[in-house]
N, C-alpha and C positions, 0 to 999 in steps of 0.2 A: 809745876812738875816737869822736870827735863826726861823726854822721853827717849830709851836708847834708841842708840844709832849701830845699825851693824851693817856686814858690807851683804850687797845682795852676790849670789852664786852665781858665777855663769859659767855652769859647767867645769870649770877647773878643781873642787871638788863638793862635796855636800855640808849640806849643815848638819852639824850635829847632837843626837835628842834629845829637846829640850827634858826630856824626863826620865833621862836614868835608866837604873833598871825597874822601875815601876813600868814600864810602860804597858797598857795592855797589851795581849796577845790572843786575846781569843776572839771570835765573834759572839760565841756562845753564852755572853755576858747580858743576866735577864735586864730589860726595858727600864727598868729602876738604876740599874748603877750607868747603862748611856746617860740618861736626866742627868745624875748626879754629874757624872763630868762631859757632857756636852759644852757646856760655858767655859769649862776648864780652858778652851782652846780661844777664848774673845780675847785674843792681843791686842794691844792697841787700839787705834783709833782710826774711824775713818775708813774699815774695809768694809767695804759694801758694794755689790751690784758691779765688781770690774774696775770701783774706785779706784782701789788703794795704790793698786800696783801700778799703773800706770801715773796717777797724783805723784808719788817720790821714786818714780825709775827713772828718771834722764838722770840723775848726778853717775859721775864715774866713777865715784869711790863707794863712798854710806849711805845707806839710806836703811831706813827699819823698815822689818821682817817679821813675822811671829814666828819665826825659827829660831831666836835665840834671845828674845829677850828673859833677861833677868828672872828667874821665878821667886823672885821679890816684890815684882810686880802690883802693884796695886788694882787689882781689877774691879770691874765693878758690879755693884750688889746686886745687879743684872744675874750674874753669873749662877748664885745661889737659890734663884726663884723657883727650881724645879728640883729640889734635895728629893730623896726618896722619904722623910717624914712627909713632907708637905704637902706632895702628889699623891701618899696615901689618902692625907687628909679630905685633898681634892675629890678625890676618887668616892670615897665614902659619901659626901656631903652630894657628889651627883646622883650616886646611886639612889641615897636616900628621898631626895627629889624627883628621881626618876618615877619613884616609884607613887608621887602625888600628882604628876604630869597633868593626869585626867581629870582631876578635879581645877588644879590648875589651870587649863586651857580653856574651860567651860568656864568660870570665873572669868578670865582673861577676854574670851569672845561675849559675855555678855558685858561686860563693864566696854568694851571697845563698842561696840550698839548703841549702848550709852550715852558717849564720846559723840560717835557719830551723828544722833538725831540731835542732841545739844550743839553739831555746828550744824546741821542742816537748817533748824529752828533759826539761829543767832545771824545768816548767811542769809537768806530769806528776804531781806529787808536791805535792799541797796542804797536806802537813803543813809544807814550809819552801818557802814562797812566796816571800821575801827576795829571793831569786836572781832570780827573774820580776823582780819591780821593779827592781830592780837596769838587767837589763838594756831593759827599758821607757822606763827613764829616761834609762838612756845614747842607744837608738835614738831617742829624741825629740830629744835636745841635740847630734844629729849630723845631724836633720835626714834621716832615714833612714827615719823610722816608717811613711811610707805604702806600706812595700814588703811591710810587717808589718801590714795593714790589720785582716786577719781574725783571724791568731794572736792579737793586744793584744786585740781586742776579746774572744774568746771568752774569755780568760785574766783580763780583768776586770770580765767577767759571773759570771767563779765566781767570784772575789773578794768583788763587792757582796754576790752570794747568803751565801755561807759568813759571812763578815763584820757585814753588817748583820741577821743572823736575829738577835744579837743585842749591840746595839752597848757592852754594859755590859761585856762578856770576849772580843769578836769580832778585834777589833783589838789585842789584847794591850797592855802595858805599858811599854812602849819607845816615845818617844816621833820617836824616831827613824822608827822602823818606820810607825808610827801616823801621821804628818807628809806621809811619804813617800807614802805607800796612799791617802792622805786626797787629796793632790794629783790622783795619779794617776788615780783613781775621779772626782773631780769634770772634771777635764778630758776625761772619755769622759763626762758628761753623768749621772752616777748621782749623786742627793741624797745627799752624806752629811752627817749631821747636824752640826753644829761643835760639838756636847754631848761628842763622843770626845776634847775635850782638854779637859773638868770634871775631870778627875780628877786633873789637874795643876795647879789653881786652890787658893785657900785660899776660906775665906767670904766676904769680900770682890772675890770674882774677879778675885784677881791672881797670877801663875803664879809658883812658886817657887821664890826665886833662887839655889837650887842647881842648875838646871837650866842659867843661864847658865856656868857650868865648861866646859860639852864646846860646843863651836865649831862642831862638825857637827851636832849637836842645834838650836843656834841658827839654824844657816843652812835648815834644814829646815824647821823652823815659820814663820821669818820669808816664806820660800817659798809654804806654805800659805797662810799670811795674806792672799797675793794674790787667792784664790780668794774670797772673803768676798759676803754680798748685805747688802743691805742691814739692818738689826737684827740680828745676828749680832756681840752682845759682846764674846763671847770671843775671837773674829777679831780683831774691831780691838785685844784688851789684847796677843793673840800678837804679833801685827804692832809695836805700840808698845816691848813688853818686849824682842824679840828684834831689834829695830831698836837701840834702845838697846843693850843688852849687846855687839853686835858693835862698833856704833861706840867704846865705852869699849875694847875690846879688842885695835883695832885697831895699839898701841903696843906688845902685849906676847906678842902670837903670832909665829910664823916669817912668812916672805915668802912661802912659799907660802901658806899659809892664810891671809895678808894679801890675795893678791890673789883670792882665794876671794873672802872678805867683801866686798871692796871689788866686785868685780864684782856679786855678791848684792843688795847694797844698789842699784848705779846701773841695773841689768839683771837683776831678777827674771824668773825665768824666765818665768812667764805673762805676763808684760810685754815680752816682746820678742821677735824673732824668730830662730827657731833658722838661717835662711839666714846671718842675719848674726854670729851668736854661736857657729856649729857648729864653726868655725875656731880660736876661741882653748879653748875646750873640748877639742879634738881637741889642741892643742899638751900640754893639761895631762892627757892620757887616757892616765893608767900602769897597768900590771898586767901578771899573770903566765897571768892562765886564756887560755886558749884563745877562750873567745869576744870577749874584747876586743879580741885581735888582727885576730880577722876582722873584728868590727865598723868595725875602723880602714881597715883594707882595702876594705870595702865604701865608705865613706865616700868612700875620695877617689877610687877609680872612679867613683861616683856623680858626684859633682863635676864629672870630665873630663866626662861625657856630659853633664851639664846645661850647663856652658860654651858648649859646640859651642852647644848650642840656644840660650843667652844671645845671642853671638855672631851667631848669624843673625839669631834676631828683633830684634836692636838693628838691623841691616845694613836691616829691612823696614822699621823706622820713622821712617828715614833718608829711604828711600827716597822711602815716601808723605809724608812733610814736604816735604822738597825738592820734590816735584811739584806740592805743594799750592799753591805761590809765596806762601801768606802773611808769610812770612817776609820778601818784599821788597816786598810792597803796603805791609803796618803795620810800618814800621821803626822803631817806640818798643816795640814788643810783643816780648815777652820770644820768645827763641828757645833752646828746652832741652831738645830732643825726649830727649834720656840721662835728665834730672831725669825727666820724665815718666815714662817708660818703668820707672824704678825703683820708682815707685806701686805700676805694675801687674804689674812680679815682686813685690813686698811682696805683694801683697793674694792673688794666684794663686798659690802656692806649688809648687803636683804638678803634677811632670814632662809628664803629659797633658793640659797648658793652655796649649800654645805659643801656640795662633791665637788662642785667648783674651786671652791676655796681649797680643798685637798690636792686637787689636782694641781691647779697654779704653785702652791709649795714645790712640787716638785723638779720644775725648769728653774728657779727661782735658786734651790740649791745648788744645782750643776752650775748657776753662775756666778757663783761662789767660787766653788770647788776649781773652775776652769781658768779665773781669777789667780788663783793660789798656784796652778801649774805654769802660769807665766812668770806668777810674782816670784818664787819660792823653789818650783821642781828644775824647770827645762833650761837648757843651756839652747842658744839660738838657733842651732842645728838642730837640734828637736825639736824645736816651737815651730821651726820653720816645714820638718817633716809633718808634726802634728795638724798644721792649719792645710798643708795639703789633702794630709788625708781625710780628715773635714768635706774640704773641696770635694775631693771626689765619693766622699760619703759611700762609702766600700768596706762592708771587714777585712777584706780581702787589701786594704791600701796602708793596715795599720803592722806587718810582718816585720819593718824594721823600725818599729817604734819601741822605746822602753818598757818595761813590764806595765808602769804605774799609768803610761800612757794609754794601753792596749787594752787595760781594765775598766779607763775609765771614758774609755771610744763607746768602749760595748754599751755602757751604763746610756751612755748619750743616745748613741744608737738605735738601744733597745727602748728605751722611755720615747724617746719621738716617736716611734713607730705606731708602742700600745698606747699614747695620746690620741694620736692621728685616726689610729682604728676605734677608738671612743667616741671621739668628735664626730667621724663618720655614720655609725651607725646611730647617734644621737641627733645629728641635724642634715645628714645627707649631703655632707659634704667633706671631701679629704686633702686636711692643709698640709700634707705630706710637704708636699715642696716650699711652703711658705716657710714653716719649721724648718727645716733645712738651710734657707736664705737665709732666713734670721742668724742661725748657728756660726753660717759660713760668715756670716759682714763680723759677728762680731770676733771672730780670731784673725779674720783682717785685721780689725782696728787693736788688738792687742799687740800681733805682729810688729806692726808701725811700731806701737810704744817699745817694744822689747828690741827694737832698730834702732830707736832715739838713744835710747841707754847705750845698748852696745856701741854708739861712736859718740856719745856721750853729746850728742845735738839738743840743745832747745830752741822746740819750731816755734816761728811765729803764734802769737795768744789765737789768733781767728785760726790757724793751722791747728793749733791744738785744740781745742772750742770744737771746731770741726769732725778731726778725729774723737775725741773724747766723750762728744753727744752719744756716737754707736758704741765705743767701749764703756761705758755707762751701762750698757746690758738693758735701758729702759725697753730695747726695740725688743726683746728678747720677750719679754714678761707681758707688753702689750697684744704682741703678735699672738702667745697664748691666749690670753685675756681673750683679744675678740674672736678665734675660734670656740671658744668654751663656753662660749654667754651664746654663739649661735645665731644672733641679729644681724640681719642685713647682710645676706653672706651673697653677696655677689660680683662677679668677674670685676665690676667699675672696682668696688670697695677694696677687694683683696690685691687688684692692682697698686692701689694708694696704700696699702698694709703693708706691702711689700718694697715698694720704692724705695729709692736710696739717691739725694737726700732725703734724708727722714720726715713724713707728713707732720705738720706743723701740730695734732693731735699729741702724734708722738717723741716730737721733736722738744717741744713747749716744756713737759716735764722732767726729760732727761737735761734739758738744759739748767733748770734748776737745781736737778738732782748734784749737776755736776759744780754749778758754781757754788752750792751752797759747800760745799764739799771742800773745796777751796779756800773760801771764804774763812772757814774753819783753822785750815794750817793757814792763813795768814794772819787771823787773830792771834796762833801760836808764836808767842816771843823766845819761848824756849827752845823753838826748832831749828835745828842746825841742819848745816848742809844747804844745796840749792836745789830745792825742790821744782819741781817741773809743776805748778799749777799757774794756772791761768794767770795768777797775778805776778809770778814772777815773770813768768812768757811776757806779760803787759809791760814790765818794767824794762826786760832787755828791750823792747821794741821804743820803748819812751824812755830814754834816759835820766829825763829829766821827773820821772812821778815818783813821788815817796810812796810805802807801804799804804799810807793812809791814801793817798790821790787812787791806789789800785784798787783798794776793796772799795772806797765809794764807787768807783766803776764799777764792780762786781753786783755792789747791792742795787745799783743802775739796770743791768743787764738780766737781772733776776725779776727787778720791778717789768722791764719790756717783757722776758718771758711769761709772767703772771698775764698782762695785756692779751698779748698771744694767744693764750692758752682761752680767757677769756671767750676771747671773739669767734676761737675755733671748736668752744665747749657751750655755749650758751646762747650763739645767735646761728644756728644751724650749722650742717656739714651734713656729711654722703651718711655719717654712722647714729645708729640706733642710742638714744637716749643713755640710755644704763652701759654702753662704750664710753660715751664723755663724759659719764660718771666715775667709771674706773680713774680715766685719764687726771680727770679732777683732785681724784682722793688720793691716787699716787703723789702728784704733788702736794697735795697736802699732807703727807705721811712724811715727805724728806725732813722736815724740819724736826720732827718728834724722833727720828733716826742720828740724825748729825748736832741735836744742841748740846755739847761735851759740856760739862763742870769741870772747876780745874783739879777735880780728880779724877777725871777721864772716863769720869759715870755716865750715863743718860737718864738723867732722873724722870724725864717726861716717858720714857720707854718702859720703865722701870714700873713707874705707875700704873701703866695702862694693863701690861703684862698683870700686876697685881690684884689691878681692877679687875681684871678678867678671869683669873684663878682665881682666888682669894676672897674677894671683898663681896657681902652680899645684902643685900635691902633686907634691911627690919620690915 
């Protein structure tokens, strides 16, 4: 699909509306027909979080806009998830449940009782541990674990103890076993060495290919291998060999264990999120014990109750957009309060994060919207008044700024403020000024891009990479994040929150966020023009690398960020558990955000969205 090319605005004069004279004009338009055409406005490809506009603004002639393309457009089915039938339907089907909650919950907590004394029982007994993991892993991949906070942890703290006293016979011989332990230990944050799979190496450190036969063996370590930091060898040869072996294999096993692998490989489990993946797991969760069944049971209780909460807090974010009227001030500016809000289920995960989750939607928008006035509004003379008056974060600084600009100061403005005063009176602490940092780096870093454009420069890849990490917006949504979660709020930590460069917490995800972003228009063969991403930066700087030499560098630099991320989410830092959890699940969200079809759909987006409205356990 060749995607249009139009020339971007800079101030010489406006685009003009893509919609006629349909366009709305009221605000007074009830919460059903926003749904209906909030998606209306998902152009293209690739806008998200500060992306977009900066990824194709260095060309000095074309580049695509959502101000003019085509309303031929193929959008995608995204767009249509929230019609006013559907979200009646929605609506109804909560209420309706709303109104068996009680009986629900009490079902739900006694079957969870259940659960629990069946792992305390099965846990009990350290001579065959198996079982524990066994069931650890299923309550992970169902998305169920935090109800099991205490039991997993104290269960693999005698694990690490027993285990690593000494790691030459601690973890026995099976690498199955070993794989699995190994995962599981490093994902509750305990070092365990990657020297436990030396003994399936020859002298050369390459693992032995009798070990590629058993299929389950394979998908276990290839599993493992996610886990890796940075210089850890034999990580990356596990990862190479057992990636390899299943793809060869995938012609000559059954269709179930076909779709094992194949899930394995596209959606490693430490790579992705169990909200979204708990479902087709749960399709494929056979067995005969006893605790499987409950587990299934707990599972899709769980579910209904979290729905309901889905449900409303989508209903709250609705509500405060639509009030907000920016939606009909900047009608070039993207309108997708659902997209948003699915960030901030991604990053928030546990059941006791509704208002959090509400809250985070709403910076999450503005960086969107602030996006769109660099990408779309402002001619360079106003971006450049705009980012001042940021600076000096003054109403009083916005007098010679445009209407659309002045509008949507206040918006900024005014939402940092009654954040700040929430945060405060909730944890006793006021990140007035961090919030503020945050806002100011990142229309610096837009500014830059909207400089490159205007003299039509492309800076060096590590120049760009550099800038791009803060216009990525990730510093933006993190900085939120860890006032609103509340943990660890102290002078050390909010100085490292605040820093520029960005802490490698924060850094580690935006860097993915950004290459994979990349990554993306470089797979585009259809894209015209010379876009400003990473890989083409990579290619002026290296004459001699083809498209193909760039993105393997890409998927290189994304692999080192995961590393990164790793070392600085799982083997300690300054910040509270459930911070390097956000940090985690962001990256893990980018890829479900950016994997386009070549109709420019996000089916994986698509689903989860569906999953979440729509779909409901028998």
């Amino acid at each position: 699909m060749i995607k249009p090319r139009v020339r971007r605005y800079n101030g010489q004069d406006r685009p003009p509306t893509p919609y006629g004279s349909d366009t709305p004009s009221s605000l007074d338009e009830p919460l059903i027909h926003l749904i209906n055409i909030h998606l209306h406005y998902n152009f293209g490809r690739a806008y998200l979080f500060g992306m977009a506009s900066c990824v194709s603004s260095f060309k000095p002639h074309i580049i695509a806009t959502k101000a003019q393309l085509s309303p031929t457009f193929n959008s995608s089915k995204f767009d249509s998830l929230l019609t006013a039938n559907k979200w009646n339907i929605v609506q109804e089907r909560s209420s309706a449940l709303l109104t068996k909650t009680g009986d629900l919950s009490m079902n739900h907590s006694e079957k969870l009782e259940m659960v629990k004394n069946e792992f305390r029982k099965s846990v009990s007994v350290d001579e065959k541990p198996l079982k524990g993991l066994y069931m650890i892993d299923a309550m992970q991949r169902l998305n169920i674990d935090y109800h099991f906070k205490e039991e997993i942890e104290a269960f693999l703290r005698r694990q690490n103890m027993n285990c690593c006293t000494n790691i030459a016979s601690g973890f026995g011989n099976d690498i199955h076993e070993i794989a699995l332990r190994f995962r599981l230990l490093r994902q509750q944050g305990y070092f365990v060495p990657a020297e436990v799979f030396d003994k399936f190496t020859n002298n050369e450190g390459k693992f032995n290919p009798e070990l590629g036969e058993n299929i389950k063996q394979m998908v276990d370590l290839y599993e493992a291998s996610q886990l890796s930091i940075t210089g850890e060898d034999v990580l990356a040869e596990a990862g190479e060999f057992s990636g390899r072996v299943l793809r060869e294999k995938m012609s000559c096993i059954t269709n179930q264990e076909a779709m094992l692998v194949k899930r394995t490989l596209e959606h490693p489990f430490h790579k992705s999120l169990p909200i979204f993946t708990a479902r087709s797991f749960l399709d494929d969760f056979h067995g005969s014990n006893t605790w499987l069944g409950s587990l299934k049971e707990v599972t899709k209780m769980d579910f209904r109750l979290l729905q309901c909460s889905y449900h409303r807090e989508i209903a709250q974010v609705f509500k405060w957009w639509t009030g907000l009227g920016l939606a009909n001030e900047l009608m070039y500016a993207r309108n997708q309060p659902l997209k948003w809000y699915l960030w901030s289920l991604a990053c928030f995960t546990d059941s006791s994060l509704s208002e959090e989750r509400v809250e985070l939607t709403k910076p999450i928008s503005l960086i969107y919207i602030i996006d769109d006035i660099f990408d779309v509004y402002g001619t360079l003379d106003e971006l450049t008044l705009f980012t001042e008056a940021v600076y000096r974060w003054d109403i009083k600084a916005i007098e010679h700024l445009p209407d659309y600009m002045k509008t949507f100061f206040r918006v900024l403005y005014n939402l940092t403020n009654e954040i700040s005063s929430k945060i405060y009176q909730k944890h006793g602490w006021n990140p007035i000024y961090s919030l503020q940092n945050a806002w100011k780096n990142l229309c610096k870093a837009f500014l830059v891009e909207a400089k490159w454009f205007a003299t039509g420069k492309l800076p060096s890849a590590e120049e760009y990479l550099k800038n791009g990490i803060v216009s990525s917006g990730v510093h933006i949504m993190m900085v939120h994040a860890f006032f609103l979660l509340g943990h660890g709020l102290t002078q050390k930590n909010v100085q490292i929150i605040d820093s520029i460069p960005l802490a490698g917490i924060i850094s580690s995800p935006a860097t993915i966020l950004r290459l994979w972003d990349d990554l993306g228009d470089a797979e585009d063969e259809n894209q015209q023009g010379n876009d400003g991403s990473y890989v083409k930066c990579l290619m002026m700087d290296n004459p001699d690398y083809t498209m193909r030499m760039g993105r393997e560098r890409v998927l290189s630099k994304i692999g080192d960020a995961w590393k990164s991320l790793n070392q600085e989410c799982l083997f300690g830092n300054h910040f509270h558990c459930t911070f390097s959890k956000v940090s985690l699940n962001f990256a893990r969200t980018v890829p479900l955000m950016y994997s386009y079809d070549d109709k420019q759909s996000l089916p994986g987006l698509e689903d989860l969205a569906n999953s979440l409205l729509y779909h409901y356990f028998l």
